[in-house]
N, C-alpha and C positions, 0 to 999 in steps of 0.2 A: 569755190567749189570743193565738196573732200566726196570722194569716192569710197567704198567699204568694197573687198573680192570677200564673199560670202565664206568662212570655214564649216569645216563640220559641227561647232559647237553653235552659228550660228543657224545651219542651215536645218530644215524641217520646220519652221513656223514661220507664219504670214508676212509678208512684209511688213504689215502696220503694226503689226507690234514688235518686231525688229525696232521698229522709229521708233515707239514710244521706249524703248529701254533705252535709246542713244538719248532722246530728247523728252525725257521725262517731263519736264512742264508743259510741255505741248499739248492742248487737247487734241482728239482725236481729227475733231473737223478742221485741222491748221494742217493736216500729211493730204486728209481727200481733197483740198483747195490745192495743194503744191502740186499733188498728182494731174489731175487735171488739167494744171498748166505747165505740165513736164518740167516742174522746176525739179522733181523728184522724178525719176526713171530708172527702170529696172533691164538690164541689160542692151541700155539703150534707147528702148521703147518708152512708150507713156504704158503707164499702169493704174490699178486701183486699189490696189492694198489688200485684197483677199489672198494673193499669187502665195505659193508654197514657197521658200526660197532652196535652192539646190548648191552642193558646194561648187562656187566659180562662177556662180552669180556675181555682176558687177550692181552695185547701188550707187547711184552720184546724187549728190545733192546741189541743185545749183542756187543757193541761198547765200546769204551776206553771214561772212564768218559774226558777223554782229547778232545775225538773228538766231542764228542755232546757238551762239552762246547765252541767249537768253533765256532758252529754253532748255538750258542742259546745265544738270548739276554733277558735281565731281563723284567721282567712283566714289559709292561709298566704303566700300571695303577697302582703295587705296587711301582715303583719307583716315578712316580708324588706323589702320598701318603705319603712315607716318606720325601721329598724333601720340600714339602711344608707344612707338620708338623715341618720339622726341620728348617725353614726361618730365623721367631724369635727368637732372643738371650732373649728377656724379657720374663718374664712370664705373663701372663695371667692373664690381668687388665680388665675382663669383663666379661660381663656372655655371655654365648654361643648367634649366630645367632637364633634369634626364630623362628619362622615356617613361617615368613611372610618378612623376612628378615633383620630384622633393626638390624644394625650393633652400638653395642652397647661398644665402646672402647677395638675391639677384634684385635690380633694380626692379621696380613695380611700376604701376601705373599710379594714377591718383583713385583710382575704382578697387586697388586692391589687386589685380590682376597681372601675371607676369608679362615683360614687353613681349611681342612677338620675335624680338633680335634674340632674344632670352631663353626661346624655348627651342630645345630640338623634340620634334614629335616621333614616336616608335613607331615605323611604319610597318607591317607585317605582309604586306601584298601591295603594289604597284603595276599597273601596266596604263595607257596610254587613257583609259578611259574613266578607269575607279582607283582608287585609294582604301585600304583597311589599315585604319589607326588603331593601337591598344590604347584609348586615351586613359589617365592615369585619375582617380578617384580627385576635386575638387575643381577639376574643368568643366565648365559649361560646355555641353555640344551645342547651342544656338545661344543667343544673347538672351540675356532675362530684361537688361536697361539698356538705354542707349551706351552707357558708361563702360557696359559689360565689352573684354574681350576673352571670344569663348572658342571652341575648337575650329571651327571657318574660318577664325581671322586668322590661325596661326596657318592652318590649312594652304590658304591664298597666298602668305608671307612665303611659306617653302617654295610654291610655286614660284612665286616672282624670284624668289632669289636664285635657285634654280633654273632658272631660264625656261622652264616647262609651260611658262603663260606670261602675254604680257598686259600693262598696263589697258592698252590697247584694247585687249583681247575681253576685260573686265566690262569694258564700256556695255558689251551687248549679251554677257552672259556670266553670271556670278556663279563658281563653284561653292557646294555647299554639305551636309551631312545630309543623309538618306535617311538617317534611324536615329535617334535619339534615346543618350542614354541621363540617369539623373547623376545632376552633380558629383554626388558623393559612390557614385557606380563607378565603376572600373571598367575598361575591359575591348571589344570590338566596336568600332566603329567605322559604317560602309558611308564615302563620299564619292563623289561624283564630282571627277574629273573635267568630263566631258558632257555636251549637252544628251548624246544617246548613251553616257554610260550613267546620267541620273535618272533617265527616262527608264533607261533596260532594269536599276536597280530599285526605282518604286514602283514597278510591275512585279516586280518576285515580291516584294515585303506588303505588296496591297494584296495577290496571289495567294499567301501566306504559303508559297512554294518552297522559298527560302527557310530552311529549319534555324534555329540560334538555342544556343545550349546554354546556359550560368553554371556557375557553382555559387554556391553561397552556403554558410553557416548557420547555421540554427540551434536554438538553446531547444532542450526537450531530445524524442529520442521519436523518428518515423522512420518506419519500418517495409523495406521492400520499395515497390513502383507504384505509386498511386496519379488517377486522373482526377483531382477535385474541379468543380464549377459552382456557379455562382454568378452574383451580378453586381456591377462595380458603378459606383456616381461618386461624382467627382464635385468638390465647392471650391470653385473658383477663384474663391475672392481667399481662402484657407489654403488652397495650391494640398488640399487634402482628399481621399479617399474614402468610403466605405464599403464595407463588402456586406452582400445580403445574400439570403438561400433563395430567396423571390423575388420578381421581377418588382421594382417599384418607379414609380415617375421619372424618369430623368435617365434612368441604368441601363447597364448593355450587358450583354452575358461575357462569361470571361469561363476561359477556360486552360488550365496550367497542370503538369506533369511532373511530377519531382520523381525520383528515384536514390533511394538512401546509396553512398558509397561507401560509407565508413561511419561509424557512431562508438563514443566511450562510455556510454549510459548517462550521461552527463547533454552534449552537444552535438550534432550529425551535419555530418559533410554530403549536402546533397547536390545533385545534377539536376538542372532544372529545365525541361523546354517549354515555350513560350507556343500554344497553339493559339490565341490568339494575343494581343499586343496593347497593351492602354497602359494607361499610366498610371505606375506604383504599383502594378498589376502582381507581381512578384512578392515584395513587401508587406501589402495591406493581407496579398490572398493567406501569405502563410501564415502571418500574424492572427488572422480572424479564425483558423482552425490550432490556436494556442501557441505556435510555435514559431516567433519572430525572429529575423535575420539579428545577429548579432553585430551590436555597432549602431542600429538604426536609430536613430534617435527620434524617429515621429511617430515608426509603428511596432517598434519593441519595447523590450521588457527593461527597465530604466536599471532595476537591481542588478540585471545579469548582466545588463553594457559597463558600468559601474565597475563588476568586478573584473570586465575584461581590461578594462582602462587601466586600471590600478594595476593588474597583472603584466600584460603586453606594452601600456601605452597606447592603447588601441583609438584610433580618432575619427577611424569611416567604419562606413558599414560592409561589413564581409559578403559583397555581391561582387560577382564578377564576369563580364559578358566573357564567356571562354572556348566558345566554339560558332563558326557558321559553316553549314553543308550548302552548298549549290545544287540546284534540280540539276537535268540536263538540258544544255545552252543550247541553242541557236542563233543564225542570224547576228553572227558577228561577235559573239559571245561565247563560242567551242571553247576555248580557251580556260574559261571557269567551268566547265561543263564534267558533275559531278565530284566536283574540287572540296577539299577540306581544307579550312584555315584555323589556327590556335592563336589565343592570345595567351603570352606568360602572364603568371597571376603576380600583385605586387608584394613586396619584401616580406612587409609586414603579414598579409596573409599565407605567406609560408612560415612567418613566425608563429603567428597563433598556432595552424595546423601541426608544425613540428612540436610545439607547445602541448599542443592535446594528444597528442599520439594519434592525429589523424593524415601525416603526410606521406600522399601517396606517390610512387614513381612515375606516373604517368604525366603528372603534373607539374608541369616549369615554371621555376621563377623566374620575371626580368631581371 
C-alpha cells in the first residue's frame, strides 16, 4: 500500500490525473477499474477520478508494489540530474557557472552543457511560489533534445539541493519556466515554483497583464517612442521567422514598442515592450524595418556583428529581458502586487555600451 497527503503543489486537479503523473504507463481505464474496487480511495472512500483534490486529502493505493512499479517511470527531471552530474570522470577544475554565465573551466555534459552541480543560477526574486531567474545568454529556458540540459533542470537541482522540494515531491508535479526566452537572450525569467504559482503566472503572461521590458542594441539610429505592427509566421522545420505588413496564411499579428534611450548616430540603445509575445518577435520585427539587434547572427546585419566582434569580442546578441511590472495581485498573490523587478545586464553588454558612449546610470551590471 503507499499513501500520498495531498500538498498544495498537488492539490486543485482531478484525482485521475494526479495517478496518471505518479503512474505514467497506466492507461486511464487501469485507476477507473482500481477505483471501483477501492483498491484506490480517496480519503477513505471509494471514488471516481473526476474529485478536485484539496490540500490534506489522503490517496492510498492498495496495489502490489510490483504493479505500480510497472507502471511508473523514474522522475524524469531527477534522472537528467543525476545523469549529467555524473558525466565527468575528472573532478572539478573550476569554480562554478556565475550568474551571467561564463563558463570558467567547468566540467560539461557529453551535450555540451554545464553539469547542474556546476552552475549557481542569479536569482533576482523568490518567495514560496515563483522564482525570477536573470538567466545568462547561451542557456536554454526549455530543452531543445533529449540531451539538452536547460534552465528547469538546473532550476529543480537548486531546489533539491536546497531542501525547497523533494524527490518525492517531483513524482506528481514538475517545476518549470513560465516564459521562455531564446538561447542566446539574456535576462528575466518567471518559473513556477509551486503548482498555483505556475497557474497564477500563466494567467498574467496569457492576460498580457504582466508588462516585460528589453533593452537591446541596434545598429542604425530610431528615434523617439514608436508602436510598429505587423504579422509574424514562423517555419518550423528553420526554427525561423518572417515578418509581413499583411496578414498571410499561417501569420498572427505582433505588435512591439521600442523607445530610443541613447543613440551615437552610429547604434541606439532602445527599451523595448513586448505587447504581444511570439517568437523572435523582438529580432525579426526590428530587423525587417532596417534596424537589427547587434550580435544576432540570424536576423542581423553580418557586416555590423563583424565589426562588433573584432571590437568588443562580442559573441551574443545585445538583447536583454530587463524589466517585468506586475498588475495588481490578488488572491494569494498581494505580495507581487504592482512590484517591479530588474534584471542586471551582462559584462559584456556594459562593455559594448561603455564602448559606444551609450552607458547609462540607470542601468546595472551583474
Amino acid at each position: 500500500m503507499r499513501e500520498f497527503i495531498i500538498d498544495e503543489n498537488s492539490a486543485g486537479q482531478r484525482l485521475d490525473r494526479f495517478l496518471g503523473k505518479y503512474m505514467t504507463k497506466a492507461p486511464t481505464s487501469f485507476f477507473y477499474k482500481m477505483m471501483r474496487k477501492k483498491n484506490i480511495t480517496l480519503n477513505g472512500k471509494k471514488c471516481e477520478g473526476p474529485e478536485r483534490l484539496n490540500p490534506g486529502d489522503v490517496v492510498k493505493l492498495f496495489l502490489a508494489d510490483e504493479t505500480i512499479d510497472q507502471f511508473r517511470e523514474a522522475s524524469r527531471a531527477v534522472a537528467v540530474l543525476n545523469a549529467a552530474n555524473s558525466v565527468s570522470a575528472e573532478k572539478n577544475n573550476g569554480s562554478p557557472m556565475n550568474g551571467m554565465g561564463q563558463n570558467r573551466g567547468m566540467n560539461i555534459t557529453r551535450a555540451g552543457n554545464p553539469r547542474p552541480d556546476q552552475v549557481r543560477l542569479n536569482i533576482v526574486y523568490e518567495d514560496k511560489d515563483i522564482l525570477l531567474i536573470n538567466k545568462p545568454a547561451g542557456m536554454l529556458s526549455q530543452k531543445a533534445a533529449p540531451s539538452d540540459i536547460s534552465l528547469t533542470e538546473y532550476m529543480i537541482h537548486y531546489l533539491l539541493i536546497n531542501g525547497k522540494m523533494t524527490e518525492k515531491q517531483l513524482e506528481t508535479f514538475r517545476p518549470s519556466v513560465c516564459n521562455r526566452l531564446d538561447r542566446n537572450t539574456s535576462g528575466l525569467v518567471i518559473c513556477g515554483k509551486s503548482l498555483p504559482g505556475s497557474q497564477e503566472m500563466s494567467r498574467l503572461l496569457r492576460d498580457r497583464t504582466l508588462r516585460k521590458r528589453y533593452l537591446c542594441l541596434v545598429h542604425g539610429v530610431l528615434k523617439g517612442e514608436q508602436r510598429i505592427e505587423g504579422y509574424l509566421t514562423k517555419d518550423e522545420k528553420t526554427n525561423q521567422v518572417t515578418i509581413s505588413k499583411r496578414q498571410t496564411e499561417g501569420s498572427v499579428p505582433i505588435v512591439t514598442v521600442y523607445r530610443n534611450l541613447l543613440d551615437n548616430d552610429q547604434v541606439t540603445l532602445l527599451e523595448v515592450e513586448l505587447i504581444t509575445g511570439k517568437s523572435h518577435q523582438i529580432r525579426a520585427h526590428l530587423a525587417s524595418i532596417g534596424h537589427g539587434i547587434i550580435g544576432d547572427t540570424k536576423y542581423g546585419n553580418e557586416t555590423v556583428n563583424k565589426a562588433f566582434r573584432d571590437r568588443y569580442g562580442l559573441r551574443i546578441q545585445l538583447l536583454h529581458a530587463w524589466r517585468i511590472n506586475f498588475p495588481k495581485m490578488t488572491a494569494g498573490f498581494e505580495r507581487l502586487s504592482c512590484k517591479q523587478f530588474t534584471a542586471n545586464v551582462p559584462p559584456i553588454m556594459k562593455r559594448v555600451l561603455t564602448g559606444e558612449g551609450l552607458w547609462l546610470p540607470g542601468i546595472q551590471e551583474d
